[in-house]
Structures are given as structure tokens and as C-alpha cells.
N, C-alpha and C positions, 0 to 999 in steps of 0.2 A: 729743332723739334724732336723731342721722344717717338719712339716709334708709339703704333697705337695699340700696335699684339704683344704682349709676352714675347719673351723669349723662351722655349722652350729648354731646358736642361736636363739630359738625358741621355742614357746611355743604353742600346736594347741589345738585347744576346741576341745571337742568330738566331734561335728558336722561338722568338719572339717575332724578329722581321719574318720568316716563315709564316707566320701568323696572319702577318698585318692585311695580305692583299684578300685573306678570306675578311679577316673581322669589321671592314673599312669599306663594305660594299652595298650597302642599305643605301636607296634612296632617300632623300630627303625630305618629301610630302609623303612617301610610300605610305600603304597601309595594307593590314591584310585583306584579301576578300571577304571575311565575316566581318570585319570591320567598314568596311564599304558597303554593306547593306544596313546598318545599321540607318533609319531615317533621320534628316536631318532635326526634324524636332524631338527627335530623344535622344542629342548630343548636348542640350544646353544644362548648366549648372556646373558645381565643380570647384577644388581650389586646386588652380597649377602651382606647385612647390619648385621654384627653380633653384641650380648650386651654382654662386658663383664664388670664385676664387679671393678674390677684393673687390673692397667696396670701391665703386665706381667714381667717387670723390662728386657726389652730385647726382642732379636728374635732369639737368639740363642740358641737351646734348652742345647747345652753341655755346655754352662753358666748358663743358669738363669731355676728353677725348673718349675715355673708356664705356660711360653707357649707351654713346648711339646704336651700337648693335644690339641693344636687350631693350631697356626699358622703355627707352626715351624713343623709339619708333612704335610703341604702343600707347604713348600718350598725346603725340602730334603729328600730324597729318603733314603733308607737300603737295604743295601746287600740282604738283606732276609724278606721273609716277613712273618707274623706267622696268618696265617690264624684260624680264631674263632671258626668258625663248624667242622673242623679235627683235630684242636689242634697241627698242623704236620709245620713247616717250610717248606717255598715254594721259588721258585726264584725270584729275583726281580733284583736288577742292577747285582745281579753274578748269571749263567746261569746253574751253575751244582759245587756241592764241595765235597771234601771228608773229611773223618775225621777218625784218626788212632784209634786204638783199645783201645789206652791208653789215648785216650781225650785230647792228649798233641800237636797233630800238625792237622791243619785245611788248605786244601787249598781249593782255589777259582777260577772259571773262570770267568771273565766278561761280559758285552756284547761288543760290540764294537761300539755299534751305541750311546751310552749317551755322549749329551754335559751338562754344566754346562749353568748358567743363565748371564756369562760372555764370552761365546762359547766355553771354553777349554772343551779337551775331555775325559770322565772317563779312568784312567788308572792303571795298577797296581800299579807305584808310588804315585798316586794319593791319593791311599784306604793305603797306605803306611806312608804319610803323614800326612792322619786324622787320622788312631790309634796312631800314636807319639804322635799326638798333643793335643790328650785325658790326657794324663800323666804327667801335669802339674798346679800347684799352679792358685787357677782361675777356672780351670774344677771343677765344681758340683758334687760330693759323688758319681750318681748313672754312670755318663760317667765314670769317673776314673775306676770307680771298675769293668767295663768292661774289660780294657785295663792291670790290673794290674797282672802281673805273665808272660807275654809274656817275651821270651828270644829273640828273632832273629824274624823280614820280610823279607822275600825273595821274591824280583820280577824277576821270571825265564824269563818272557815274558812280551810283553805289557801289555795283559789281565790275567796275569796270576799270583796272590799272593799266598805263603805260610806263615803262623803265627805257631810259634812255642811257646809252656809255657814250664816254665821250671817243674810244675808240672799240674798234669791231671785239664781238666776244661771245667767238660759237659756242664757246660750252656752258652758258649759260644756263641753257635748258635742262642740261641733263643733272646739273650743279644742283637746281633745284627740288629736285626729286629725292638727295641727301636727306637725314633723319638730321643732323646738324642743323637744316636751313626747316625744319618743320613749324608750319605756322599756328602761333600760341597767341594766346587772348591780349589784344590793346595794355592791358594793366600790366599783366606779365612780361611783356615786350621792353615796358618801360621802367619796368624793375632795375635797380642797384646790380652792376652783373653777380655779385655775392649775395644778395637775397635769390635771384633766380638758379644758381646753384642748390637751392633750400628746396625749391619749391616752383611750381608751373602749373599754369592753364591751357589744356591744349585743347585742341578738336578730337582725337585719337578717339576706339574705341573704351578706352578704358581711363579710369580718370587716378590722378594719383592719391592713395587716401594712407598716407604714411611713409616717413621716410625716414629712418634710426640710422646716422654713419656706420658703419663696421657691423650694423647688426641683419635691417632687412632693408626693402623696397616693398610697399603693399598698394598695388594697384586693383582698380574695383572697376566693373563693366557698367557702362552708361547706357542704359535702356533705350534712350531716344539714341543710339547712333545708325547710321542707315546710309552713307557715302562709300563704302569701301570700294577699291578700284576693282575695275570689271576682271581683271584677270583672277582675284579672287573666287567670281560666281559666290557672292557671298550679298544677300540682302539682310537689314535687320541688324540687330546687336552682335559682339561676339559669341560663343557657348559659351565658354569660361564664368564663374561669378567672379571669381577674386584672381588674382596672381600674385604670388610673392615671392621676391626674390632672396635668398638666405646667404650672406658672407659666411662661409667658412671654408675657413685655409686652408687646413690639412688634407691635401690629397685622399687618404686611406678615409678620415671622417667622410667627405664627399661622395667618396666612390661608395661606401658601404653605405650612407644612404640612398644613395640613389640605386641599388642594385638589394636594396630590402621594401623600398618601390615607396611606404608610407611618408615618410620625412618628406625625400625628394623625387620629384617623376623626371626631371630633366637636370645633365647638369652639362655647364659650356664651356669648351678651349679644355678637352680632354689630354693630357698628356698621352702621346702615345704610345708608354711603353704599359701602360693599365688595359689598353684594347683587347689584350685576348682576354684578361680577368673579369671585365665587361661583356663582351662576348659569350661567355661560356659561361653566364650568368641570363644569360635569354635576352638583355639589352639590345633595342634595336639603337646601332651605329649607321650615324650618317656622316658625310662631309660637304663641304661649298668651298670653291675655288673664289678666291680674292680676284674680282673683276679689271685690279687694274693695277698693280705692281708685285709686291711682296717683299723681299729680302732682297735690296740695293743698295750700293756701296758708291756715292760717290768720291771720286779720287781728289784730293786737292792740289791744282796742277803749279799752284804757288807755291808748293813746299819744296824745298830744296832740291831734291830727289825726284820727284813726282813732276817736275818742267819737263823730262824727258818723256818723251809720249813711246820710246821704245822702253821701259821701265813700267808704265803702264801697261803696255801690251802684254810684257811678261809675267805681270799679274791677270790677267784678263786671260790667257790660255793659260796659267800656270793652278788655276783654279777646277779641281776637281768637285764638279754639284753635284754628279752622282754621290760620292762617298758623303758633300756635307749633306745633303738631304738624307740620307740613312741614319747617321748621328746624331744631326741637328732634330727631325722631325720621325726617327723612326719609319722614314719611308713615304711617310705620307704627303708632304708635300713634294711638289713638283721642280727637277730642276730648269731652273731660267733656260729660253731660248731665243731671249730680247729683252727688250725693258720695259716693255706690257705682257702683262698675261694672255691667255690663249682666251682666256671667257671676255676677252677686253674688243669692242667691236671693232678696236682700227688696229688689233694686234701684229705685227710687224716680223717675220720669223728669220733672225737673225743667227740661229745656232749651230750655220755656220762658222761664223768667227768665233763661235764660244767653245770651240771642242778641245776637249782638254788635251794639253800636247804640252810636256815639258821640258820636250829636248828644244823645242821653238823658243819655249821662256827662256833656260841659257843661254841660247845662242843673242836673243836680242839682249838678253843681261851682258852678255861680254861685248856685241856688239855697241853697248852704252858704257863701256869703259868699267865694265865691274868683272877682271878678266882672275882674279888676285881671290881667293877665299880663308878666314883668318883659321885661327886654329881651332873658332869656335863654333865653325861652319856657315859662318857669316859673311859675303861677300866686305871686302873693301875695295875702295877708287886710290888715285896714284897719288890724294891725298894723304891715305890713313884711314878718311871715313866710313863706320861700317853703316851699312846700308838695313836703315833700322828707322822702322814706322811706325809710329804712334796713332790707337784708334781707342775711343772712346766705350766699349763695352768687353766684358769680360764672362761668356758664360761658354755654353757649349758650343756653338754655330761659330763662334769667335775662335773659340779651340781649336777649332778643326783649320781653319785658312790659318793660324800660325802656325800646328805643325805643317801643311801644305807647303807654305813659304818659304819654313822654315829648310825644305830639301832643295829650295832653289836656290839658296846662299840667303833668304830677305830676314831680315829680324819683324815681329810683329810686338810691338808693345801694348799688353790690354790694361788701358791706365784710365776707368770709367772716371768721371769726372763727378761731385756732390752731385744729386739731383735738382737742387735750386741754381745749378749754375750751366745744368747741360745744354741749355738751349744757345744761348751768351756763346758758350766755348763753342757748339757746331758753327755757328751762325760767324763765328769771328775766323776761321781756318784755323783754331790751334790744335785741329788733329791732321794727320798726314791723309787719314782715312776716316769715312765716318758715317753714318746708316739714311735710311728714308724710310719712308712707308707711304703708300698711299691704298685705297678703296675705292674712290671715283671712276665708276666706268666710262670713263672718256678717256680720249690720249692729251687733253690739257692738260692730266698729272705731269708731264716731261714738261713744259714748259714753265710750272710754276715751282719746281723743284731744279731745274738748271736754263730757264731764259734770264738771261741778261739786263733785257732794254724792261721789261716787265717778268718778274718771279726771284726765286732765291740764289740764282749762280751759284747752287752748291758745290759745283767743281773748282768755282772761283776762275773762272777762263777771262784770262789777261786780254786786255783793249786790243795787242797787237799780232793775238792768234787770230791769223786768218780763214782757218778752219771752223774755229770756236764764234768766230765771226757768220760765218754760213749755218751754223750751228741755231745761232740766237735769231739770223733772220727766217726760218723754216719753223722753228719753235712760235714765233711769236704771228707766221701769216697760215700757221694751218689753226689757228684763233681766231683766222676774218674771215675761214672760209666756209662756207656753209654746204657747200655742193661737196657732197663723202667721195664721189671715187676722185675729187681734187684733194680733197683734205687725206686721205690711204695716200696719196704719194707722195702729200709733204710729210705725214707720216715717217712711212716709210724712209724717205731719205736721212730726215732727224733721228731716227733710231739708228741704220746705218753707222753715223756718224759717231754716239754714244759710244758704240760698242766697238768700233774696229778703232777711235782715237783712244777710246779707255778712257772717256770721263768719268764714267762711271761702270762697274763693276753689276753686271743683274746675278744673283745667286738664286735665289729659289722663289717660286712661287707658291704662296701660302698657302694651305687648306685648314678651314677651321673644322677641328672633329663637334661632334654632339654625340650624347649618348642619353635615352630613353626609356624610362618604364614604356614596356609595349602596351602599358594600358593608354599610350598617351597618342595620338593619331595627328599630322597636318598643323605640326610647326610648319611655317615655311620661308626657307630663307630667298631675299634677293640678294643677289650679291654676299656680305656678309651681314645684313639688315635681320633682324629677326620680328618676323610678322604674327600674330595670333589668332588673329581676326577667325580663321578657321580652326584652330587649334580645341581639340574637346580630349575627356579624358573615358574611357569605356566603363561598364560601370563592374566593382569588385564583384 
């Protein structure tokens, strides 16, 4: 699987990182205080102009990866919502649920007053229809893997579903609160999954009323909507009338519109070496911390090289995050100190074993037989072999661990693979090294990105690693467990294990920038989700 953010390519002068920790400081709902008085009923009306970079290939978020953060969580609503400051699932289209002791059966009550953006009305065959319709060739990696292990739906009542797994699956809950898993109209659900790429009926505040590939996205505000989740404080429709979203590529176009304020009032996944020119343009700068990975590397322990788990370690301290986060993200993102994020609620603080030490990585590189360095600065073994890894992307972030590597004697080959074939080649280990990403605030992202007995075994950890074995069974029972300070320690130990065996490599954790016409007041992001429901614009 592609990662789901950009990569970043860039290079910032030092007087530009000087910059960053002022221009990079704006809260993310913030507003000024004459903006805070401003009454809530003369914030409504308005067209938001948003910039996006590319077209998002779709509006469906359980097809296509790139619009669940924008569009597609203002056109469909989730059962549940996962509130950022308590970390706790909250109601939102279902009004109260339960959940058995064994993590295995989940019901739900509805509300009864949600229509769709077609008028039909939320029902339990409804939420019945979109988990089936998740489980099919077409759905995207991260919807699928929500839906997968359920045995039986039962709809007792109109408002009333039960989902049954055939085995335990704590994250359930928080899975469903995703803009991916958002619940869209019976007709929509059952749609061709290439017709719903086109087009959708959701419950969302705003309904989609246009969608041109490569050109815009034009969503419209639904006058009856009136469910937004309580952490909002938001009753009624959104303010907004319209929102559209505008493709255009060029950097410098983007940024000068959106810093001449008419064209565009927001634009998103700001590169950040434009931040001070933003900045110093009156633009309010915010960012959000990826609640549950960012820039992770699993190792592939099959490759010839990579069986050695002291050859992984010496990638693993040999890795300096300070310097790739200055490179890679201009600063702004954050480097790894585990293989959850810090905003992540069972995050795990491993940075200990991550401290960058490369007299450590020689020593375990010679203590694995790589004692010999060629003329090219490339270790060889007492075969010949120079000790040379092939990984699958080639941009700046990548730059930087080759030369890194490249002072420890390791060769890094950046040999990106066609796009139609990258997923195939991660999935099959024909790279030595090779990327992840996830969003889900939960710590089930580790197990369905390296469990065994259930998820992707992206490290590919062999039947008769007995480590990798502890590894898989920790991954797969903090899934059955529903009591948190039991599931923190199975946690905990599973990440332990990650990082000091070097299954995987954690480098940086994300942050996605924004940057805003100050006429523009309460985006607000969860996680990386973009909400609007509050969002209004001041008047010229």
C-alpha cells in the first residue's frame, strides 16, 4: 500500500528553519478575539475556496485514500465520533452501544431523525448495508480492514444493529469513527465501487453537488442537517453555503492565491519551506499531529541481509530523525520515539532505543561479519557481497537515510517501482526496505501492518523466529482486550519488541501544516480529518 501523505521534497536554508518554530504556531480552531464575538447567527453564508494539490482520484473516501481528510468527512457522517482532547468515543449517528466482554459482539442504537442527501432515512439496514459493502474487491486496505472478521448483522429493530466477529476486535470502535467507514445512503452503498468513486449520498453536513476530475469538488450545505457531534457545540446546519475544492498544482499559483485571500481562503499539506512567505503575508498557520503513525519503515527480515537482526539494529541507531525531519519536513514534523505517535492514546515511549549512535551501528555491522569496506565505501562480507538495499521510493526523506547509510558502509538503492504495480511489489518483499503509513488512533495500526496470524506481516517475520513469534502473539491479544491499562502493556511490550528487534524502522511523525485567509475562522481538525461544520468566513 502507498503511503496516504505526500512526500514532502525539499530543501530549507537555515534561515528559513529559523523561521519555522515562529511561523508554525497558530492553533488550529484559534481565532482572534474580535472574531469570537462576532454572534453565531452572523457567521452563516459564504463560499470556502479551498487549494488542493491533486485531485483526490474520487469522493468516496472507502475507494480512493487521498479525500478522507477533506472532502469526504463533510459529506458523511460515522457512527461514532473520536474526540481528540479525551481520547474516548462519543455518539454521533448511533446514540448509545454496547460491547461484550470478549470484544466479539458490538451493538448499536441509532438516532432516528438522520436523512441522507437523497432523503432516505438512517436505518439499521442501512449501517447493515455499508459494512457489507466495505468487503469487496475496489474497497481501499484501510475500510476493508475494518469490516474483515465480522460473522453475522443483526437488525433487531429499525434503529437498532448488532455486528458479531467471529473472533475478539477491540478496535472496532474507534475504526468506526474513520471518514473511510462513513455512513452513506442504502443506494450509494450498493453502488459499482467505480460508480461510487463518481459520486455519493451521505448524511454529512453538506451534500456533494459537483465533481470535475483534475478541476474542482463543489459541495453545498443541507439546510435540514442538525446531528453534529457534541464536541462541536454546533446545533443546525453548517455557516458555509458552498465549499469548493480547487486542483491546482503549482505551488507558487496556490500559495499566491491563497495569500491574495479572493481565489482561495485555505490551502492543504503546505510545503514547508513557503511558511515564512505565508507567514509574513498575515496568513494564519496551523498544524495537527498524525494520531497514529507517520513515517515507518518496515524491514524485510527475509532478505538476505536483513535475517540478521544485528544489521537491523544498525540501521535502527544508525538513523539520525533529527537531521531527517529538518530535510525531510523543514522541521516541522516530529522525530519518532516509537512506533505510535505521542497524540496516539496507547503511545508507547520507546526513544530510548532510537538514539542515534553510530559508533553502535559499526560495531554491530562488524560484529555481523561486514568487518571489510570496498573502495566505494560500501561494506562487503567474506563473500564479495556489498551490503546494498533496495527500497521502493526515491524523493527527499529517502535522500537523507541513504546518505545516513551511506557513512555506515550500507548502500541504499532508491528504485521506485511503476505506480500500478507498487502495492504487488510491497506486499510480495521485493524490496529489502519499504514504507507504511497509518491515521487510526488506535494502536491496532501495529498489528495490521506487521501481525502474522491476522494483518500484513510487513516485515515478513519467518514461522521460526521466536521473537517474531511473541511479537504476533501480543499484536493479535491486545485486539481481545478491552480493559486499557491491560491492552498499554500489551502495547507496550509489542512496540518494545518492534524497535529494539528492528522490524521496523519508526522515522518521523507527521504533521500536516494549513495555512489560511485570516478572514477564515474554526476549520477544525481531528486527528488529520477535516471538519467544517463550524467553519465560517468574516465578512470583507
Amino acid at each position: 500500500m502507498s503511503s496516504s501523505r505526500p512526500w514532502r521534497r525539499l530543501t530549507v536554508a537555515g534561515t528559513a528553519l529559523a523561521l519555522l518554530s515562529t511561523a508554525a504556531c497558530a492553533g488550529s480552531g484559534g481565532q482572534s478575539e474580535p472574531a469570537a464575538q462576532v454572534a453565531k447567527k452572523d457567521r452563516y453564508g459564504g463560499t470556502l475556496n479551498i487549494g488542493l494539490s491533486a485531485d483526490p482520484g474520487g469522493v468516496d473516501s472507502a475507494v480512493v485514500n487521498q479525500v478522507w481528510r477533506t472532502a469526504a468527512r463533510a459529506l458523511a457522517d460515522s457512527l461514532v465520533f473520536y474526540n481528540p482532547r479525551t481520547k474516548q468515543v462519543e455518539p454521533w449517528l448511533a446514540t448509545s452501544w454496547t460491547v461484550s466482554d470478549d470484544a466479539r459482539v458490538y451493538s448499536f442504537e441509532l438516532r432516528d431523525d438522520v436523512t441522507f442527501h437523497d432523503g432516505t432515512r438512517l436505518t439499521a439496514q442501512v449501517v447493515k448495508a455499508n459494512l457489507e459493502s466495505l468487503d469487496r474487491p475496489g474497497i481501499h486496505s484501510s475500510a476493508k480492514t475494518v469490516v474483515q472478521g465480522i460473522s453475522t448483522i443483526e437488525t433487531p429493530s429499525e434503529h437498532r444493529i448488532t455486528v458479531r466477529f467471529a473472533e475478539p476486535n477491540a478496535a472496532f470502535l474507534t475504526s468506526l469513527s474513520r471518514a473511510y467507514v462513513g455512513i452513506v445512503s442504502e443506494k450509494t452503498a450498493r453502488l459499482p465501487v467505480a460508480e461510487r468513486q463518481k459520486w455519493l449520498d451521505g448524511s454529512g453536513p453538506y451534500y456533494l453537488e459537483e465533481y470535475v476530475p483534475n478541476q474542482r469538488i463543489v459541495l453545498k450545505k443541507r439546510k435540514d442537517y442538525d446531528w453534529a457531534p457534541a464536541y462541536f457545540d454546533h446545533e443546525g446546519p453548517a455557516y458555509l453555503d458552498k465549499v469548493v475544492y480547487k486542483i491546482i498544482p503549482e505551488d507558487s499559483v496556490r500559495n499566491g492565491a491563497v495569500i491574495g485571500g479572493d481565489e482561495l481562503q485555505f490551502v492543504y499539506w503546505v510545503n514547508a519551506k513557503y511558511l515564512p512567505q505565508l507567514k509574513a503575508a498575515g496568513l494564519t498557520i496551523s498544524r495537527t499531529l498524525n494520531p497514529a503513525t507517520g513515517t515507518e519503515l518496515p524491514l524485510n527480515t527475509s532478505s538476505r541481509f536483513l535475517k540478521d537482526v544485528r544489521v537491523r539494529q544498525a540501521l535502527q541507531v544508525g538513523t539520525d530523525r533529527d537531521e531527517f525531519v529538518k530535510i525531510d519536513s523543514g522541521g516541522v514534523d516530529q522525530p519518532a520515539t516509537g512506533p505510535l505517535s505521542k497524540d496516539n492514546p496507547y503511545y508507547s515511549d520507546q526513544s530510548a532505543l532510537l538514539a542515534y549512535d553510530p559508533r553502535k551501528a559499526t560495531s554491530l555491522l562488524e560484529q555481523a561479519g561486514w568487518t571489510k569496506v570496498g573502495s566505494d565505501g560500501i561494506r562487503v562480507d567474506a563473500k564479495g557481497r556489498r551490503l546494498s538495499l533496495r527500497a521502493p521510493e526515491d524523493d527527499a526523506g529517502w535522500q537523507v537515510l541513504q546518505d545516513q547509510w551511506k557513512k555506515l558502509g550500507v548502500e541504499l538503492v532508491l528504485d521506485p517501482p511503476l505506480a500500478a504495480e507498487a502495492n504487488e511489489k510491497l506486499l510480495s518483499g521485493a524490496y529489502d526496505i519499504a514504507y507504511w503509513y497509518a491515521s487510526t488512533p488506535d494502536p491496532d495500526v501495529l498489528r495490521a501492518n506487521y501481525g502474522k496470524a491476522t494483518g500484513s506481516n510487513r516485515s515478513f517475520i519467518a514461522d521460526d523466529d521466536a521473537t517474531g513469534g511473541e511479537l504476533d502473539r501480543l499484536l493479535q491479544e491486545q485486539n481481545q482486550t478491552i480493559d486499557k491499562e491491560k491492552r498499554q502493556q500489551l502495547v507496550d511490550r509489542a512496540s518494545r519488541i518492534l524497535v529494539e528487534k528492528a522490524y521496523e524502522i519508526p522515522v518521523s511523525n507527521d504533521v500536516d501544516i494549513w495555512a489560511s485567509s485570516p478572514r477564515l475562522h474554526d476549520i477544525q481538525p481531528v486527528g488529520l480529518d477535516q471538519y467544517l461544520i463550524n467553519a465560517w468566513l468574516a465578512k470583507k
